[in-house]
C-alpha positions as CSV (number, residue, x, y, z in Angstrom):
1,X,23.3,21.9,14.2
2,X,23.0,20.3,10.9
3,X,24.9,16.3,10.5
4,X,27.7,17.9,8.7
5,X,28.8,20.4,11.5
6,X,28.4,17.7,14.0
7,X,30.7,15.4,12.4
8,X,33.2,17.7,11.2
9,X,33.1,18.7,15.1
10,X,34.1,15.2,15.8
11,X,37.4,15.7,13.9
12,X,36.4,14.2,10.2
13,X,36.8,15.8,7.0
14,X,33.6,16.2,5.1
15,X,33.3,16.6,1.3
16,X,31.2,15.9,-1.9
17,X,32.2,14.5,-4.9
18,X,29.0,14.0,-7.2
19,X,26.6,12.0,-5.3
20,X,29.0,10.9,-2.7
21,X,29.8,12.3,0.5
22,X,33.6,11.3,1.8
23,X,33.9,11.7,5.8
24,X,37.5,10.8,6.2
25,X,40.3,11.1,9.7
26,X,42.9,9.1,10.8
27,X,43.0,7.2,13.3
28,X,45.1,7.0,16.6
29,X,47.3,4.0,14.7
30,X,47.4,6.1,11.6
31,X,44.2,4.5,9.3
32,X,43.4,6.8,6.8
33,X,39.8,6.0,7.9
34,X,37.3,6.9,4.7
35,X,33.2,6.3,5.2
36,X,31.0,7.2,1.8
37,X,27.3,7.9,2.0
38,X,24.9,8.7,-0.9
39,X,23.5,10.7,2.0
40,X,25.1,12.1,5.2
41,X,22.5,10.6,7.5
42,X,23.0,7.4,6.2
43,X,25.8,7.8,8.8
44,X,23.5,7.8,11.9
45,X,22.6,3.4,10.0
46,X,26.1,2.7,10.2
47,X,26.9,3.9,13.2
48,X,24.2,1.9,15.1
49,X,24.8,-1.1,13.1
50,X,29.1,-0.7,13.6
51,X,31.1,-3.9,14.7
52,X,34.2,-3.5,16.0
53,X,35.0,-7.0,15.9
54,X,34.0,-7.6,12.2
55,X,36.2,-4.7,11.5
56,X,39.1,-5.7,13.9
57,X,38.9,-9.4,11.4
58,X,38.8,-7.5,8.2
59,X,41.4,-5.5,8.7
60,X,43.8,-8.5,11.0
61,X,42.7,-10.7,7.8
62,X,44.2,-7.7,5.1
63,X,47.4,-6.8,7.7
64,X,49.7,-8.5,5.0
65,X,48.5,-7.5,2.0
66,X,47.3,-3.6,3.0
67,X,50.1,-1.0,4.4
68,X,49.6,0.8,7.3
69,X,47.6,-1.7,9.2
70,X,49.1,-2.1,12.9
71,X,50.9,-5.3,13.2
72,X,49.7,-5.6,16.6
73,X,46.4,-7.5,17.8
74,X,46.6,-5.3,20.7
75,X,47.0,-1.9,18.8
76,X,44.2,-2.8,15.8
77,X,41.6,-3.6,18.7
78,X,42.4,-0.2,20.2
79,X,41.6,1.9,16.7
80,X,38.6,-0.4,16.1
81,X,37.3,0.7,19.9
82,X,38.2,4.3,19.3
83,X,36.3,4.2,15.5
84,X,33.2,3.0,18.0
85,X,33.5,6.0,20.1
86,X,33.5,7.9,17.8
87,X,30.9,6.8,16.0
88,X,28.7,6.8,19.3
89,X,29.7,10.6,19.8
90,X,28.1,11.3,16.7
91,X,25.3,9.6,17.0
92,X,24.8,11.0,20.6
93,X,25.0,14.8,18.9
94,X,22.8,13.9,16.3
């Protein structure tokens, strides 16, 4: 199965505009969650390099400024947790 099957199986939306590849979902707290590659295996770099916690203080940092980011600690840890899985699944069909 070729990267782009295996993470569209995982639920993301996969397209190309020019040299960039958009893999986009939502996630359970409603981020419109967008990752852009110049290549679609540069996905297999970022998932094994992927901090949850330097994403949960990015986006706790940006909660007044940003819509749509959940208000709760409790509720941003849990999409940040669920973006790891995620990521892991992919890496474990790659």
């Amino acid at each position: 199965m070729n990267i782009k099957k295996i993470i569209e199986k995982h639920g993301f939306t996969v397209s190309k505009d020019g040299d960039c590849w958009n893999i986009q979902q939502h996630t359970p707290e409603g981020e419109d969650w967008n990752l852009y590659f110049s290549k679609l295996e540069e996905i297999k770099e970022y998932a094994e390099n992927y901090s949850p916690e330097e994403d949960f203080d990015a986006w706790w940092q940006a909660r007044e400024t940003v819509s749509g980011v959940p208000q709760s600690p409790a509720d941003l840890w849990n999409d940040q947790r669920w973006k790891q899985e995620k990521l892991n699944a992919i890496l474990e069909d790659i």
